[in-house]
N, C-alpha and C positions, 0 to 999 in steps of 0.2 A: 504494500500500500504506500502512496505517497504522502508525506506527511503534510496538514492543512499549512505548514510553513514555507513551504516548496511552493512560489505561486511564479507564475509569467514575470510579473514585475520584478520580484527580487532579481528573477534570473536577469533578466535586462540591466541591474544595478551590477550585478555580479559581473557582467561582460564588460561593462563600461570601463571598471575598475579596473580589468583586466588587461584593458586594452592601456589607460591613461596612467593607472597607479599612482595614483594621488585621490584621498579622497573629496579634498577640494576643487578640483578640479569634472571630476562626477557629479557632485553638488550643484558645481556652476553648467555642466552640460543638462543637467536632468530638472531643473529647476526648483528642486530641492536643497533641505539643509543636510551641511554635513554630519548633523546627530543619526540624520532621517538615515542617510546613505550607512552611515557605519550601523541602525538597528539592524538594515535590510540583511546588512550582512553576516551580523552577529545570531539574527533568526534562521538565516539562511543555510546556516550549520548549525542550529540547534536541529533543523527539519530533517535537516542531510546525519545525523548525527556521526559529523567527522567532521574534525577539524582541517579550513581551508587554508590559513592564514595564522603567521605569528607576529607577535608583538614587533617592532623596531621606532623605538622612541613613541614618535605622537602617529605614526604607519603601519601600514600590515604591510607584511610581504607575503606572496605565495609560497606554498608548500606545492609537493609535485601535486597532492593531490588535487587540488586547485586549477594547474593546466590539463589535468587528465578531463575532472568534470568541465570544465570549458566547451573542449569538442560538443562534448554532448551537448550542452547547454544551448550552445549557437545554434546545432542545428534545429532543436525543438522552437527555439523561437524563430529561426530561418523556416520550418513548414508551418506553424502557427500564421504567422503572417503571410504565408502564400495561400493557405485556406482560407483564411478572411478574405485575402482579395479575389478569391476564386468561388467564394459563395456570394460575394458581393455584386462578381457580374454575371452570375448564374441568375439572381434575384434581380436584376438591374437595377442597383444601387450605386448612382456614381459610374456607369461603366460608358463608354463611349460610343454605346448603342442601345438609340430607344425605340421602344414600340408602339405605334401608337394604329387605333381602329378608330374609322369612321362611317360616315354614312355617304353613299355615290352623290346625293344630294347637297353636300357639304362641298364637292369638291372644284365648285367652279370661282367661290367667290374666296370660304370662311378659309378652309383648312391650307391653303397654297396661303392666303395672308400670316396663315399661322405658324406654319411650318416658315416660311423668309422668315420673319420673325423671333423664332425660337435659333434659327442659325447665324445670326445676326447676335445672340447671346452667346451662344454657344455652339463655336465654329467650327470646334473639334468634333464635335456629335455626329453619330451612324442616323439616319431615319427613316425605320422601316414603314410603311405605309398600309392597313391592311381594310378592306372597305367588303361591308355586308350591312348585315340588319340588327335592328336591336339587341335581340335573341342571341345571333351568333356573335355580336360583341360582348355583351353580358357575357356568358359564356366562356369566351376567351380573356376576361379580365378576373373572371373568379379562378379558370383553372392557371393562372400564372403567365399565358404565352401572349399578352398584350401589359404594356404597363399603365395605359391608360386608354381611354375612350372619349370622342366625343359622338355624343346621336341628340335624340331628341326628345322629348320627357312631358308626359301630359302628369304633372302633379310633381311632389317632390322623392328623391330615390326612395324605395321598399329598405334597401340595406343601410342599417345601421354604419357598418364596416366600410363605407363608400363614402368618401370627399367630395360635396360638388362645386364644380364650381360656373354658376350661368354666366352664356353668353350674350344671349338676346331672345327675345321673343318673338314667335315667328307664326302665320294667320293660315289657314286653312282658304283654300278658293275651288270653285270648280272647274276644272281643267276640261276648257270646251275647241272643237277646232275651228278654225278661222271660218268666219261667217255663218255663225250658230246662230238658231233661234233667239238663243236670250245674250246674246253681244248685243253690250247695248246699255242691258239695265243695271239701275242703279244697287239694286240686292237680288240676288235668286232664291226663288222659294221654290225648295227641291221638290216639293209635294206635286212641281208641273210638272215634274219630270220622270213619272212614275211609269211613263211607257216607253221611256229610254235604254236603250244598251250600256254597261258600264264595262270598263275596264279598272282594274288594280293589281295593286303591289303582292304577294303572297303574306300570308301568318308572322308576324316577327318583326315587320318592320311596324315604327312607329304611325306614318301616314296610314297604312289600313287598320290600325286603333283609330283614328281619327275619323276614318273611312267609314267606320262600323257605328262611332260614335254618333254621326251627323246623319245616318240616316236610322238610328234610334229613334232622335228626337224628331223626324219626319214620320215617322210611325210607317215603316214599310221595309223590305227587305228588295232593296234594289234587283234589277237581270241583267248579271255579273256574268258575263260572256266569257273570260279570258283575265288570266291572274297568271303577273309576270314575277320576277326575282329582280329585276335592275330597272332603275326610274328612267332612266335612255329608251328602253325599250317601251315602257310605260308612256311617254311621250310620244313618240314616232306613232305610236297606234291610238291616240288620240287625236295626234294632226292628220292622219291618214284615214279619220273616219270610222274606225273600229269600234267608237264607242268613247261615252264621257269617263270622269274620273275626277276624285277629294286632291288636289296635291296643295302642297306649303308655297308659299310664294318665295322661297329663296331657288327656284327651280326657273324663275320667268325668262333668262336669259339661255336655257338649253333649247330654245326651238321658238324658230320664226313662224313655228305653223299653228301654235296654241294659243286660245286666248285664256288669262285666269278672270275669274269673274266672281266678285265679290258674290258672300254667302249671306240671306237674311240671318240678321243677327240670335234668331231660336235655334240656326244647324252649325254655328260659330263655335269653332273648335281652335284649339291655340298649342304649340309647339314650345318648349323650351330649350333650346342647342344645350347643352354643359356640358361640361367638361367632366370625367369620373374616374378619381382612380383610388387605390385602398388607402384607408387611414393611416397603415402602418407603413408607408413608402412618403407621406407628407413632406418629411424631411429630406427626402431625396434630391437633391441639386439641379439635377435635370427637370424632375416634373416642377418643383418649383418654378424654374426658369417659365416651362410649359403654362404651368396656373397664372404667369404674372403675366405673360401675351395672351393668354385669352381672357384675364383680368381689362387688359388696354383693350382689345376688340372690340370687348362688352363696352367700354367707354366710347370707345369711335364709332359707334354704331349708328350714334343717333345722325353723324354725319356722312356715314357709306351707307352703299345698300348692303344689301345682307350676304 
């Protein structure tokens, strides 16, 4: 058994000494007093129960047995500090590659401002990029392979264990193709539209919660022709006539063929962009960097579009 005296730190006093031989000198490199350095040392063979060191006036000098344990010493704290830094960038903490998930509908305006941004901090940084739906971001930020997320949030997180941090807020519209019946007006009331064809997004993204939500409050269950996985595709088949569709207005600039068309205010559904990553990574340099550009975003919002 090792004795509760034997700790990482001694050992690091131990070496220091080793190397300088003086205990003043250890003092002044460690930022310690020299009482503190010589308890270290004096516990440090009571744990070891053997003597390292003998007396020479107000100095220790080593004993062989002193160079022998050394070797050892070094290397336990030579792989001590290699596994710190090596579960550090397993957990991406500090490491020079981050992860980050979003939403396709993010990425023409929010997340390329955000990303310059974050590299513009932090110029040294990896930035993996990885784009899906709620569901599969969730997902991938609880089992570890994303460090953080941004999507889109109707109310505030379920998870206690999750950080958020908002962007902006973003309006639900009906996504009609150029030269629709109701281009035009000033509100749509869905309940006209009850003998229309609809297209949408599949399970998991937040726009078909939205989707689902808006025509709750219509009291009807839309004829949902066709349900995609990518808002790209989602769009093309609405400018192409396939059918109407719920979308966020931060999508207006993917497609010249769409009109969005404000919603009467009883099918009025709202988005929250944030930002999401674990409580216990807060500290983390990088997301920080992360939380404080999309801190400023949220700020500049009310002067870009979204």
């Amino acid at each position: 058994m090792i004795d509760e005296e034997v700790t990482l730190k001694k050992l690091e006093v131990f070496l220091a000494f080793m190397r300088l031989h003086s205990l003043s000198r250890v003092a002044e490199e460690l930022g310690q007093s020299t009482v503190s350095v010589h308890r270290a040392l004096h516990t440090l063979e009571e744990g070891l129960r053997c003597p390292l060191f003998r007396r020479e006036g107000r100095n220790l000098a080593p004993l062989p047995a002193a160079f022998a344990f050394a070797k050892h010493a070094q290397r336990a704290v030579a792989e001590t500090e290699e596994g710190i830094r090596k579960v550090r960038e397993m957990a991406g903490f500090a490491g020079t590659r981050l992860k980050i998930g979003s939403l396709y509908s993010l990425t023409l305006r929010c997340i390329p401002r955000l990303l310059m941004g974050l590299k513009l901090r932090r110029p040294e940084l990896q930035i993996d990029l990885t784009l899906g739906s709620n569901q599969e971001l969730l997902r991938s930020l609880d089992e570890g392979r994303l460090d953080a997320i941004v999507i889109g949030l109707q109310g505030a997180p379920e998870d206690p264990q999750l950080l958020a941090v908002p962007l902006f807020e973003d309006e639900v519209y009906l996504a009609a193709p150029l030269g629709s019946p109701y281009a035009g007006q000033a509100a749509v009331d869905l309940r006209a539209l009850k003998d229309e064809k609809f297209v949408t997004l599949g399970d998991g993204f937040v726009t078909s919660h939205s989707f689902e939500h808006a025509f709750r409050q219509a009291g009807y269950v839309p004829q949902t022709v066709l349900r995609v996985s990518d808002i790209f595709s989602l769009m093309n088949l609405v400018g192409g006539g396939m059918g109407y569709s719920l979308l966020p207005g931060r999508v207006a600039g993917f497609s010249a063929r769409v009109d969005l068309l404000p919603l009467d205010e009883r099918y009025a559904s709202h988005q929250t962009i944030t930002l999401l990553l674990a409580r216990t990574r807060e500290r983390d340099p990088n997301l920080l960097a992360l939380a404080a550009e999309c801190r400023m975003y949220g700020a500049r919002r009310l002067e870009l579009p979204a």
